[in-house]
N, C-alpha and C positions, 0 to 999 in steps of 0.2 A: 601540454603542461598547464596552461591556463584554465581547464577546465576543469581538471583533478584542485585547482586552487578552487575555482569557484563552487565547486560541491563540495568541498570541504567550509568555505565560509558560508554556506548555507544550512551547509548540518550544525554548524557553532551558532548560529543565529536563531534554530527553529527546535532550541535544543527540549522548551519547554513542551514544543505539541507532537515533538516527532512520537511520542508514545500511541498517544491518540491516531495521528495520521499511521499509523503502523496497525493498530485493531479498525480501522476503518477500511484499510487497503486488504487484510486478513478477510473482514465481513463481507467485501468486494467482491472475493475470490470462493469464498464458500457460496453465496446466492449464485453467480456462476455456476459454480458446478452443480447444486441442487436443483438450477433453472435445465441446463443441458443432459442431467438424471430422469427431470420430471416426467419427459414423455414415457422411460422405461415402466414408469410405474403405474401408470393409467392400464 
């Protein structure tokens, strides 16, 4: 229970970057899979 409290007072606190940290974790995830692709393509 404590933990569901404490990600919840973190998402109230980080309310203004979580957008940013969301297209950042998004662009994360695409270079991943474009980096793990890249050999198919050579």
């Amino acid at each position: 229970m404590t933990t569901i409290l404490t990600v919840k007072a973190i998402a109230k606190r980080s309310k203004d970057t979580l957008l940013q940290d969301a297209a950042g974790a998004a662009a994360l995830v695409v270079i991943l899979v474009v980096g793990l692709h890249l050999p198919a393509f050579v």
